[in-house]
py3Dmol code that shows the C-alpha trace and the ligand (Angstrom):
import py3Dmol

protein = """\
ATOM      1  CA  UNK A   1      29.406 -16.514   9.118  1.00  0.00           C
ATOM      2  CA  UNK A   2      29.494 -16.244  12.906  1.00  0.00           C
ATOM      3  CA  UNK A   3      27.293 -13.328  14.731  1.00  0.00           C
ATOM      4  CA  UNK A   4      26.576 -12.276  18.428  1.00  0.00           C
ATOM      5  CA  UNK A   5      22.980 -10.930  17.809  1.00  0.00           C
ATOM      6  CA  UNK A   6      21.708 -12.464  14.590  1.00  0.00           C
ATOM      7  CA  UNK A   7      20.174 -15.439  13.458  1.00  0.00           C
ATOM      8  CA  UNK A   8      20.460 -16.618   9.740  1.00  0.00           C
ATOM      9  CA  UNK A   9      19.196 -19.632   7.955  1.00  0.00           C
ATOM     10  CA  UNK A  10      18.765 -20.239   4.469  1.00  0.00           C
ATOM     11  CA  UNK A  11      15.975 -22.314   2.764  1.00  0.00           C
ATOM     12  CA  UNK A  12      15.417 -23.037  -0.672  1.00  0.00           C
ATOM     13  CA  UNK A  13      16.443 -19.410  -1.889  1.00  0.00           C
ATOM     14  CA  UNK A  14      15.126 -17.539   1.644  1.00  0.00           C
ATOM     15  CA  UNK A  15      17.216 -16.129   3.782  1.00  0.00           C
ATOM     16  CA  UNK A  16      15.440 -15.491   7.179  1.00  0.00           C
ATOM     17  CA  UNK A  17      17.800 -12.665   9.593  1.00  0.00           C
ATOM     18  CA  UNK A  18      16.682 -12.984  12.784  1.00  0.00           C
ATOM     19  CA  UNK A  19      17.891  -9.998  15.669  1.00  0.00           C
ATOM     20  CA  UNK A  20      18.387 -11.918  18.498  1.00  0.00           C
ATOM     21  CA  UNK A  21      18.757 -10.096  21.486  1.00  0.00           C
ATOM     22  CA  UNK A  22      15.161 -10.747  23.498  1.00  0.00           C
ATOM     23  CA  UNK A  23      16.457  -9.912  26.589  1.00  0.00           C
ATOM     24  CA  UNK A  24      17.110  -5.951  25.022  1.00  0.00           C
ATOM     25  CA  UNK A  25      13.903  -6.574  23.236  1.00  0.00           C
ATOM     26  CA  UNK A  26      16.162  -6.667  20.199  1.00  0.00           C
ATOM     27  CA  UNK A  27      17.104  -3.042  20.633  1.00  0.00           C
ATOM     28  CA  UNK A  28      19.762  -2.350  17.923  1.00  0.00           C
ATOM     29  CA  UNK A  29      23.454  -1.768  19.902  1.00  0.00           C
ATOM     30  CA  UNK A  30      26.364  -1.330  17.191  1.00  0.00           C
ATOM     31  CA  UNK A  31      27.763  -4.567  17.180  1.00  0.00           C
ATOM     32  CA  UNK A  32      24.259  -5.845  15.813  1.00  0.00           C
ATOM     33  CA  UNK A  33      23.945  -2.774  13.252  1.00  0.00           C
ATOM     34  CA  UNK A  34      27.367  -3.650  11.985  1.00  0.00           C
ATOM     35  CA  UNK A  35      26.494  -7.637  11.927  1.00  0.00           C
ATOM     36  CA  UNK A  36      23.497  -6.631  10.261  1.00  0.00           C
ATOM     37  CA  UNK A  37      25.000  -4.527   7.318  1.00  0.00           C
ATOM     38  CA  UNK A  38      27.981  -7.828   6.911  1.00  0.00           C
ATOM     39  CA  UNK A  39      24.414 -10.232   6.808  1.00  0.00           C
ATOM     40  CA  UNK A  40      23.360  -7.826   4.177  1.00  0.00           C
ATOM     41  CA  UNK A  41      26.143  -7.133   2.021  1.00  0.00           C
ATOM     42  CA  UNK A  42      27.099 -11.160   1.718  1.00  0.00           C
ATOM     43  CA  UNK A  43      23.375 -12.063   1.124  1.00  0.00           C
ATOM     44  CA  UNK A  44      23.395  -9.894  -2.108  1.00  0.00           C
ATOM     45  CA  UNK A  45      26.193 -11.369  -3.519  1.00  0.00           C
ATOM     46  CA  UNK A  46      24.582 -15.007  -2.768  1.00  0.00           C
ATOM     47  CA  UNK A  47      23.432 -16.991  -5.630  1.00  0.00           C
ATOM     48  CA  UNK A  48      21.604 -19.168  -3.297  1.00  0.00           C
ATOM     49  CA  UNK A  49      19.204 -16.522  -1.896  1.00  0.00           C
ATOM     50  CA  UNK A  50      16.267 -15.315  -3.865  1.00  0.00           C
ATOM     51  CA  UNK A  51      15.336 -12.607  -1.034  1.00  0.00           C
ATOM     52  CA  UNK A  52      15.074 -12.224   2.963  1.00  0.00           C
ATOM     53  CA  UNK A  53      12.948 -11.612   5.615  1.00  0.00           C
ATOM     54  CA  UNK A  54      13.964  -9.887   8.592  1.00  0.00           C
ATOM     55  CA  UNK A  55      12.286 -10.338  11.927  1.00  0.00           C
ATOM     56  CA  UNK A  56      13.443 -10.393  15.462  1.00  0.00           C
ATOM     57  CA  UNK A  57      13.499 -13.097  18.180  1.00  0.00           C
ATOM     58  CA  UNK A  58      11.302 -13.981  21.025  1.00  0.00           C
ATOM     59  CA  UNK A  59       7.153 -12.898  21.066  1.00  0.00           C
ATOM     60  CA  UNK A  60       7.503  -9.707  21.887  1.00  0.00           C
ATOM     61  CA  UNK A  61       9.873  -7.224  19.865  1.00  0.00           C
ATOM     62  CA  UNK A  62      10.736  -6.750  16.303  1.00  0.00           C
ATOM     63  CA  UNK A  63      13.452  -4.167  17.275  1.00  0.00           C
ATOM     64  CA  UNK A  64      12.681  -1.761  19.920  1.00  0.00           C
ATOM     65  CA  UNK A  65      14.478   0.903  18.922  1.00  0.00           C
ATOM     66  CA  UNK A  66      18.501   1.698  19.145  1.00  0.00           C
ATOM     67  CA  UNK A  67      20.221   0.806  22.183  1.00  0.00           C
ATOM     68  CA  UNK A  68      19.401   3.447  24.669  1.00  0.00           C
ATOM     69  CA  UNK A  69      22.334   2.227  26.536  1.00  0.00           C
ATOM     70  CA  UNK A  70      24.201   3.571  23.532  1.00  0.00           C
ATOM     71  CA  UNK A  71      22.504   6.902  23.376  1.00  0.00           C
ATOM     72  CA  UNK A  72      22.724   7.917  26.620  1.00  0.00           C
ATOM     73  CA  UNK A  73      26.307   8.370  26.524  1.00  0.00           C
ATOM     74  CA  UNK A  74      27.012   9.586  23.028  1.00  0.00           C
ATOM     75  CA  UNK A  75      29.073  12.934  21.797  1.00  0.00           C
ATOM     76  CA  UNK A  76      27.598  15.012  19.492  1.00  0.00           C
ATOM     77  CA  UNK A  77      30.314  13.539  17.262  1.00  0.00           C
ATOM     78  CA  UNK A  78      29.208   9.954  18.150  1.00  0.00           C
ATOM     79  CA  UNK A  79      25.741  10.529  17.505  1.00  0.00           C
ATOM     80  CA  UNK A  80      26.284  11.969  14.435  1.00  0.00           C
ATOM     81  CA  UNK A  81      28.589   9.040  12.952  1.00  0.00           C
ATOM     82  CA  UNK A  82      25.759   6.644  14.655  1.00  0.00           C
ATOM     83  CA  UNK A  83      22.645   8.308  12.535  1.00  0.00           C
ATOM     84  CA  UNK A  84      25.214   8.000  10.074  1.00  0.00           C
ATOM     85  CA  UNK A  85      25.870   4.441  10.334  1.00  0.00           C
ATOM     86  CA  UNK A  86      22.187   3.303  10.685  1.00  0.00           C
ATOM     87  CA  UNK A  87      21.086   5.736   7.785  1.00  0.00           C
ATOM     88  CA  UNK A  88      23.958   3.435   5.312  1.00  0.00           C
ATOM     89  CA  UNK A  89      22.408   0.351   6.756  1.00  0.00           C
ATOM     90  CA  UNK A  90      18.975   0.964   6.095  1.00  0.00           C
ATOM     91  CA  UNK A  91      20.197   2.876   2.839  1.00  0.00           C
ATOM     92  CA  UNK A  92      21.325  -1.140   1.607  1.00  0.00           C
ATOM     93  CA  UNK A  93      18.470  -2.801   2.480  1.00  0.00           C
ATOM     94  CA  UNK A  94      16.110  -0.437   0.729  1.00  0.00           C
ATOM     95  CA  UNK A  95      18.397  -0.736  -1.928  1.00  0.00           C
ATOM     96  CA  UNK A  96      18.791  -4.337  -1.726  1.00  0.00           C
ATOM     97  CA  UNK A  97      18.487  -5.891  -4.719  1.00  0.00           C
ATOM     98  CA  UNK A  98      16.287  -9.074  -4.073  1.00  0.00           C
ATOM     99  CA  UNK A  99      13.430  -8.576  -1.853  1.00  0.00           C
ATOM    100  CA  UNK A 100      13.065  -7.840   1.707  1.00  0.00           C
ATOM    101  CA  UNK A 101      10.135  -8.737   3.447  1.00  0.00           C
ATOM    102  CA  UNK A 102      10.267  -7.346   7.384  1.00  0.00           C
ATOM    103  CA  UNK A 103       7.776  -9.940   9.996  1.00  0.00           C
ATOM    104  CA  UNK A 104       7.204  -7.472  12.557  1.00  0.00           C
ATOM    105  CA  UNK A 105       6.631  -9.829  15.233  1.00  0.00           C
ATOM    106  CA  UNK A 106       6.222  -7.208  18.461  1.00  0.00           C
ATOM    107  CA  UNK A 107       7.253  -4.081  18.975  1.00  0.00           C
ATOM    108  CA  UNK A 108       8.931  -1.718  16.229  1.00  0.00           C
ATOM    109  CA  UNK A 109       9.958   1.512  18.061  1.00  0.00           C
ATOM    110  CA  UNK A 110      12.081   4.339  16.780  1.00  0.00           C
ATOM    111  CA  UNK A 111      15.138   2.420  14.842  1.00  0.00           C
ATOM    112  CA  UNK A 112      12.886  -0.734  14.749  1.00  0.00           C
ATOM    113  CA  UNK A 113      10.044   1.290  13.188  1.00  0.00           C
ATOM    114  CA  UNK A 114      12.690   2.764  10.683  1.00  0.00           C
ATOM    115  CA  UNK A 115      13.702  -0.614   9.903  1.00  0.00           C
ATOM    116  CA  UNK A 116      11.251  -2.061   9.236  1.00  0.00           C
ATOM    117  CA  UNK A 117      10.518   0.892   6.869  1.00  0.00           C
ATOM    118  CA  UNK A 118      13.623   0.482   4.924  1.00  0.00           C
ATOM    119  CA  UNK A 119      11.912  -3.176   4.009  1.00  0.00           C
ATOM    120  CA  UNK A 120      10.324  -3.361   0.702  1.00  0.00           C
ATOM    121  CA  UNK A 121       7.297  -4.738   2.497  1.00  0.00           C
ATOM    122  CA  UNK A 122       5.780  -5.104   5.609  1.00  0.00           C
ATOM    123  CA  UNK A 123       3.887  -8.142   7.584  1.00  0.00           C
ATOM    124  CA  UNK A 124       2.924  -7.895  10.938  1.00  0.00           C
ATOM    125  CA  UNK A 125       1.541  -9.510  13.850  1.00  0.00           C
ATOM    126  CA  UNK A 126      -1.670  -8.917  15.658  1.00  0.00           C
ATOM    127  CA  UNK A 127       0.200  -7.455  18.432  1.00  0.00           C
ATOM    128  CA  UNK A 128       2.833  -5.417  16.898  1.00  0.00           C
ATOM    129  CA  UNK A 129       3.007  -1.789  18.219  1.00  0.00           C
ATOM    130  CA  UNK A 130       4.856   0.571  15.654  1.00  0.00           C
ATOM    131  CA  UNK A 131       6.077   3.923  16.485  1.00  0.00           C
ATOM    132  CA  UNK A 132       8.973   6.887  16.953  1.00  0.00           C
ATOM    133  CA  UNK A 133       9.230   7.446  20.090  1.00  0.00           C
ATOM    134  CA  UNK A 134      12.307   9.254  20.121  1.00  0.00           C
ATOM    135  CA  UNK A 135      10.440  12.243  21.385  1.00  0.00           C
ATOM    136  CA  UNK A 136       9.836  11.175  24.472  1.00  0.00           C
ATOM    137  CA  UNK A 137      13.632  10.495  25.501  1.00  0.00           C
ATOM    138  CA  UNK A 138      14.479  14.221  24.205  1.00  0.00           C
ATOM    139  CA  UNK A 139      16.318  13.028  20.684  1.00  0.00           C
ATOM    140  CA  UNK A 140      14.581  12.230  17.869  1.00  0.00           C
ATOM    141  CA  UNK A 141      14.288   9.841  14.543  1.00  0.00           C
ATOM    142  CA  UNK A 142      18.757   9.189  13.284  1.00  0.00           C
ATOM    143  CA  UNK A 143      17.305   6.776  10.865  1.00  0.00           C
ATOM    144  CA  UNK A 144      15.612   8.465   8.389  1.00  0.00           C
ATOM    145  CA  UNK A 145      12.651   7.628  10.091  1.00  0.00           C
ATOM    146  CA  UNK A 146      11.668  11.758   9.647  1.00  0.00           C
ATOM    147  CA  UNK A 147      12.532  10.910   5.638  1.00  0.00           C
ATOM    148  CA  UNK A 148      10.613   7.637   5.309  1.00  0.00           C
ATOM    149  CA  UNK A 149       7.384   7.808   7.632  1.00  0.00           C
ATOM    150  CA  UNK A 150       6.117  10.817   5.545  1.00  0.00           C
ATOM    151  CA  UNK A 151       6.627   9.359   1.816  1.00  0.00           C
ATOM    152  CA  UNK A 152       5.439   5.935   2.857  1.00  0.00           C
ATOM    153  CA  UNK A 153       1.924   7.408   4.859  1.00  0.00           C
ATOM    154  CA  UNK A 154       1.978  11.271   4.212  1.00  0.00           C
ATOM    155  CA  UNK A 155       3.391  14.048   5.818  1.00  0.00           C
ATOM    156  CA  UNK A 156       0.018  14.687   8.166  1.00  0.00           C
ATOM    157  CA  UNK A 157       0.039  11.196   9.559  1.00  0.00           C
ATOM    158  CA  UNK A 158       3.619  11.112   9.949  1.00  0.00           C
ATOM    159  CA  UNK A 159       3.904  14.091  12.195  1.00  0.00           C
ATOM    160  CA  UNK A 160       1.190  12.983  14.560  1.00  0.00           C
ATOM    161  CA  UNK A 161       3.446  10.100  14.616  1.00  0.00           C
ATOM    162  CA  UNK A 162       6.841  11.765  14.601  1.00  0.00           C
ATOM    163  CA  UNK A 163       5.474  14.409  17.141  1.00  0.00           C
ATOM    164  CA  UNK A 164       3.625  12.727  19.899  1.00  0.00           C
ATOM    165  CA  UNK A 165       5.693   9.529  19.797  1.00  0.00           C
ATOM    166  CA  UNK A 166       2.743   7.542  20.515  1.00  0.00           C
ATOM    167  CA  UNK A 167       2.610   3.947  19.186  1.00  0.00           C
ATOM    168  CA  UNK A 168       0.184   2.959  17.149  1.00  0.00           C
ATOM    169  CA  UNK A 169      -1.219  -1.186  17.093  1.00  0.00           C
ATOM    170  CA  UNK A 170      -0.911  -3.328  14.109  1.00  0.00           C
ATOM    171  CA  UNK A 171      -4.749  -2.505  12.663  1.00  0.00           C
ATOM    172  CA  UNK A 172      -3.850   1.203  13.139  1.00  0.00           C
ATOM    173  CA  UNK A 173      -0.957   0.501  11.135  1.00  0.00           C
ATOM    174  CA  UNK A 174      -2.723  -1.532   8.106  1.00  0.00           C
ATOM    175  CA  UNK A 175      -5.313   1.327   7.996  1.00  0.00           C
ATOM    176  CA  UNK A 176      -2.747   4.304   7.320  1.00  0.00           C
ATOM    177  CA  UNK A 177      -0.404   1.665   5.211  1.00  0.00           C
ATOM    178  CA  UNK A 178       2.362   1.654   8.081  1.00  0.00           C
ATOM    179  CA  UNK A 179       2.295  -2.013   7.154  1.00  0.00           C
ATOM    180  CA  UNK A 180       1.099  -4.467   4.019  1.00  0.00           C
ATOM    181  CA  UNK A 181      -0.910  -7.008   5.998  1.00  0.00           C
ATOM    182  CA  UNK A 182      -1.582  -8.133   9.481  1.00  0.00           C
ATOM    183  CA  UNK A 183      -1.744 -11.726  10.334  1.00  0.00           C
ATOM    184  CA  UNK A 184      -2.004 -13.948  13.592  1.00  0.00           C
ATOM    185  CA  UNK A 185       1.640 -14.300  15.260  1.00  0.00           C
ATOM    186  CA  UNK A 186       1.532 -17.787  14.938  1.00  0.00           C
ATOM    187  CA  UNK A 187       1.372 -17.675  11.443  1.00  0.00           C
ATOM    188  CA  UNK A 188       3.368 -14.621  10.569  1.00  0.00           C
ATOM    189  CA  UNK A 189       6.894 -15.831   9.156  1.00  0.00           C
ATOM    190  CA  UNK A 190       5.187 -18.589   7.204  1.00  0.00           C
ATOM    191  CA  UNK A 191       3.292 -15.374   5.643  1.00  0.00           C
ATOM    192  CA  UNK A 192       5.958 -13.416   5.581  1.00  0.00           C
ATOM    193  CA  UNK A 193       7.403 -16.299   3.511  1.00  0.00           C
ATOM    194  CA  UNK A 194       4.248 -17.417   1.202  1.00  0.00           C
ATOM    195  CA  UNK A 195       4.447 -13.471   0.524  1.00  0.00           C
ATOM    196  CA  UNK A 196       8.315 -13.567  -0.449  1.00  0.00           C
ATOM    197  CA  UNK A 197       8.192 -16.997  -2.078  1.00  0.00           C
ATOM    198  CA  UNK A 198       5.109 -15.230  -4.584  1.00  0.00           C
ATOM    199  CA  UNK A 199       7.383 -12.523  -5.808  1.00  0.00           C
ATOM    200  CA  UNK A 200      10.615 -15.183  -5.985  1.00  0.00           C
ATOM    201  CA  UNK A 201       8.610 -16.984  -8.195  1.00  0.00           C
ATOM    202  CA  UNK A 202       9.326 -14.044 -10.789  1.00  0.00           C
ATOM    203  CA  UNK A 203      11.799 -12.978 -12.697  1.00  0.00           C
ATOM    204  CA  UNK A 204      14.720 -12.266 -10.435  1.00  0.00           C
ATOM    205  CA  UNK A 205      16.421  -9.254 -12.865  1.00  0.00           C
ATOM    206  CA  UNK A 206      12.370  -7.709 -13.121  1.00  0.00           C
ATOM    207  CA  UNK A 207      12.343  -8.080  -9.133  1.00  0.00           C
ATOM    208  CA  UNK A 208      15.713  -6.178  -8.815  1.00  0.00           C
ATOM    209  CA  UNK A 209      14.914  -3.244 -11.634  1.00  0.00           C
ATOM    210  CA  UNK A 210      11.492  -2.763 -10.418  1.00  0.00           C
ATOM    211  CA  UNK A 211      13.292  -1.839  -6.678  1.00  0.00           C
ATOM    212  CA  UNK A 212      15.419   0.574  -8.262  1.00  0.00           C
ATOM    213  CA  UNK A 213      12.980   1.739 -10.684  1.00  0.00           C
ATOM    214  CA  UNK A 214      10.862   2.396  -7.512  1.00  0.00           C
ATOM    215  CA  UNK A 215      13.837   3.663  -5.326  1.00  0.00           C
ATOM    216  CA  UNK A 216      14.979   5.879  -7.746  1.00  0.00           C
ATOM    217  CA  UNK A 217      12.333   7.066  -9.326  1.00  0.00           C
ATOM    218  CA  UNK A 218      10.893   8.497  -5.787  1.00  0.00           C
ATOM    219  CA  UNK A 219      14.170  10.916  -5.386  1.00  0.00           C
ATOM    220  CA  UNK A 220      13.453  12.076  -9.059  1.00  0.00           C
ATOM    221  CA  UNK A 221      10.612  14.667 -11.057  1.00  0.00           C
ATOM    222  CA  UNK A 222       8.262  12.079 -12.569  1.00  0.00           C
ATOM    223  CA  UNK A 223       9.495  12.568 -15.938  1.00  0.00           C
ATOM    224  CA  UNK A 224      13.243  11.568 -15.061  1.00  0.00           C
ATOM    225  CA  UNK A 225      11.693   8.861 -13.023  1.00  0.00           C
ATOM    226  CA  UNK A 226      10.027   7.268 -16.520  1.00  0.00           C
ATOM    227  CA  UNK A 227      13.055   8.329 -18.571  1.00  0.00           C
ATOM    228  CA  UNK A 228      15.102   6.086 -15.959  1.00  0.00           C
ATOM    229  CA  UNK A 229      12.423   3.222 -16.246  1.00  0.00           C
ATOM    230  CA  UNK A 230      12.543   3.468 -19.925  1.00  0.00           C
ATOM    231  CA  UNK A 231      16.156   2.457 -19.482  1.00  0.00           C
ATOM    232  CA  UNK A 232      16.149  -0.429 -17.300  1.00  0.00           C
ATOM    233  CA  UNK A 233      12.839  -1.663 -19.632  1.00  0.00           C
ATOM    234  CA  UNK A 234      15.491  -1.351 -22.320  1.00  0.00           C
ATOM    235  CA  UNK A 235      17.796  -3.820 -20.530  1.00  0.00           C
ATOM    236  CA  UNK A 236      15.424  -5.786 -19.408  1.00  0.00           C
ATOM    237  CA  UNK A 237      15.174  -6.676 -23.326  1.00  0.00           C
ATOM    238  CA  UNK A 238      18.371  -8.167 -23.319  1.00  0.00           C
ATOM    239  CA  UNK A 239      17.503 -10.827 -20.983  1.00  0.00           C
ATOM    240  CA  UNK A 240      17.326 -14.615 -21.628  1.00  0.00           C
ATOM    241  CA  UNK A 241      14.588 -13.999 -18.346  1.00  0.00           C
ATOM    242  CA  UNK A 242      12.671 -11.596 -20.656  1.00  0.00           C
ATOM    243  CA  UNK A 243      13.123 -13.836 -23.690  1.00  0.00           C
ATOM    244  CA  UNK A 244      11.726 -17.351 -21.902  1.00  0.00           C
ATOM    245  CA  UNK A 245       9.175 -15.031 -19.853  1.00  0.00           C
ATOM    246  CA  UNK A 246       7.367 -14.147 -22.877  1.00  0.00           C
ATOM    247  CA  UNK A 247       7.636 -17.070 -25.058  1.00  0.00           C
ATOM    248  CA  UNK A 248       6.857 -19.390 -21.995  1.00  0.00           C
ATOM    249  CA  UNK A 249       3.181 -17.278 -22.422  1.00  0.00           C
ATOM    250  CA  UNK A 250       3.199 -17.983 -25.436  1.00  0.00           C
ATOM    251  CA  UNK A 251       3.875 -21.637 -25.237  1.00  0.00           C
ATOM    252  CA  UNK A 252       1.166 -21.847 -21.915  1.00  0.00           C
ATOM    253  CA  UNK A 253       4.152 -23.381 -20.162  1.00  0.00           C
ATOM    254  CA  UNK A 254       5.528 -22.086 -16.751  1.00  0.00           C
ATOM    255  CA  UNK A 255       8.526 -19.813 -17.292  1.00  0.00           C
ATOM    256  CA  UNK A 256      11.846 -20.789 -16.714  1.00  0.00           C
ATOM    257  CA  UNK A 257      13.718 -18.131 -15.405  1.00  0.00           C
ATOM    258  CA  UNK A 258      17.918 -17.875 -14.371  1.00  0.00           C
ATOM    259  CA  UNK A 259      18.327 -14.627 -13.367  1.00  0.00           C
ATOM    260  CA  UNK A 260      20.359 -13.386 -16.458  1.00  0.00           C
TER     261      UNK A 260
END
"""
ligand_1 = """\
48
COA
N 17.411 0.111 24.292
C 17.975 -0.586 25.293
N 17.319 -1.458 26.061
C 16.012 -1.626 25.806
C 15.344 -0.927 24.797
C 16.095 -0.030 24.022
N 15.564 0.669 22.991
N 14.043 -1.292 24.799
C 13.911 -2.191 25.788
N 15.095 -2.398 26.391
C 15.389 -3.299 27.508
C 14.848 -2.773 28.833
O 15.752 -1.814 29.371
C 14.786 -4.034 29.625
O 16.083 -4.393 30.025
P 16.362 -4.838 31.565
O 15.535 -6.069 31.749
O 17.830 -5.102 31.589
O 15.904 -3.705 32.425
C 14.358 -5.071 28.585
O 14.710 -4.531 27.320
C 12.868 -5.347 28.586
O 12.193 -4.106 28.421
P 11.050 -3.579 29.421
O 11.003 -2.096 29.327
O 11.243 -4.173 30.764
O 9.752 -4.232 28.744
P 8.255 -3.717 28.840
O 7.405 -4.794 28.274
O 7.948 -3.221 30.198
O 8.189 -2.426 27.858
C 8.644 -1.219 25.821
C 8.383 -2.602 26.481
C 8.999 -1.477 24.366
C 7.366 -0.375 25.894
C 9.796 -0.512 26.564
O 10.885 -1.415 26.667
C 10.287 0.722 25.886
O 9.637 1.776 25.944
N 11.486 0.653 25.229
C 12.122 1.780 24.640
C 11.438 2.128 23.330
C 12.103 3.363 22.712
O 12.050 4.462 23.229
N 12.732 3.151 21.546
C 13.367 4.207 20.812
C 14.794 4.268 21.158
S 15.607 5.554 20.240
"""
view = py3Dmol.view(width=600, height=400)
view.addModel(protein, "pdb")
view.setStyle({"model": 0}, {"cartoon": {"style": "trace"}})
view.addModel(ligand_1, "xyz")
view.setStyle({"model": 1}, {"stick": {}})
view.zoomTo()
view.show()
């Protein structure tokens, strides 16, 4: 596959997406947003990848933000068909059914900062600066960010984010759980990876119910949320992963699993 803005390799089962515009600081124009979601949608159908980690190019920037360039000239119409757009893409990789580890290498502003939200974990670098700072350019969060910030670090902390658009540094964000873990930038994507590579080492049908047991159980009461686990524990039964899991403890012997 051939893209304009991204980067993608693939070793031994990870697939690293790299946005890779440095000159825009990464910021997210269309073209990438669509390159991303065709990244997306043929890494879940890849037998070859175990899970990804998303990250952007150069030292300083993750993603800062959607292209302002973009924004400044959209209809109402537009605008609404571009929240729209980012909202699906972020919609798959929450969804995504292998993990998704974001390296916040820099800056995450506004659609960078929802972004990397929409990852099923976060790792970032001693000088990452998250933040919404829609606000200040008189719009405000199109990519769920106003959905996401509050469930992942309460609704308090999320509207002194949302609301004074102020950024907030990378220990700022481990202490209010913005982000999983903060490491030196010269070591981030081969933590981002030792992370990743820890959960590939599991069973790869657990890895994928467990995100939609967690996805989906979030938009339900709790008691839907456990019938709906119930279920995919049920199916998990079926499994020759669930069969050789258990029996490999059994046996003290390393499990063996295939993903079926
Ligand atoms: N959209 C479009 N271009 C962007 C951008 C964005 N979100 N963020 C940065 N850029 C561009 C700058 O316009 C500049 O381009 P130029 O060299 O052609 O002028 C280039 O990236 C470098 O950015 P610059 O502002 O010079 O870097 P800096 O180190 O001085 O400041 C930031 C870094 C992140 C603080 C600053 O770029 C910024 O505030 N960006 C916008 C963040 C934002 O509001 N995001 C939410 C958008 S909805």
């Amino acid at each position: 596959m051939a893209f304009q803005n991204l980067l993608l390799e693939t070793r031994d089962a990870v697939a690293v997406v790299t946005i890779n515009r440095p000159e825009k600081l990464n910021a997210l124009n269309d073209a990438t947003l669509a390159e991303l979601a065709s990244a997306f949608a043929s890494l879940a159908g890849d037998a070859a990848v175990g899970g990804v980690i998303l990250t952007g190019s150069g030292p300083k920037a993750f993603v800062a933000g959607a292209d302002i360039g973009e924004l400044a000239a959209q209809t109402p119409v537009e605008g609404r068909e571009r929240s729209r757009t980012g909202q699906r893409l972020l919609d798959a990789i929450e969804g995504f059914p292998k993990p998704v580890v974001a390296a916040v290498n820099g800056f995450a502003l506004g659609g960078g900062c929802e972004l990397a939200m929409a990852c099923h974990v976060r790792v970032a670098s001693e000088n990452a600066k998250l933040g919404t700072p829609e606000v200040k350019l008189g719009i405000m969060c199109g990519y769920a960010g106003t959905q996401r910030l509050p469930r992942l670090i309460g609704k308090g902390r999320a509207l002194e984010m949302l609301l004074t658009g102020e950024m907030v540094d990378a220990a700022e964000a481990l202490r209010i759980g913005l982000v999983n873990r903060v490491v030196p930038q010269a070591q981030l994507l081969a933590e981002a990876e030792a992370l990743l590579r820890k959960m590939l080492a599991n069973g790869p049908v657990s890895l994928r119910f467990t995100i939609d047991a967690v996805n989906r159980g979030l938009e339900m009461p709790f008691a839907e949320g456990q019938d709906h686990e119930a279920t995919l524990f049920g199916l998990i039964c079926t499994t020759d992963d669930m069969k050789d899991g258990t029996q490999a403890f059994l046996e003290k012997r390393p499990p063996r699993f295939k993903g079926r």
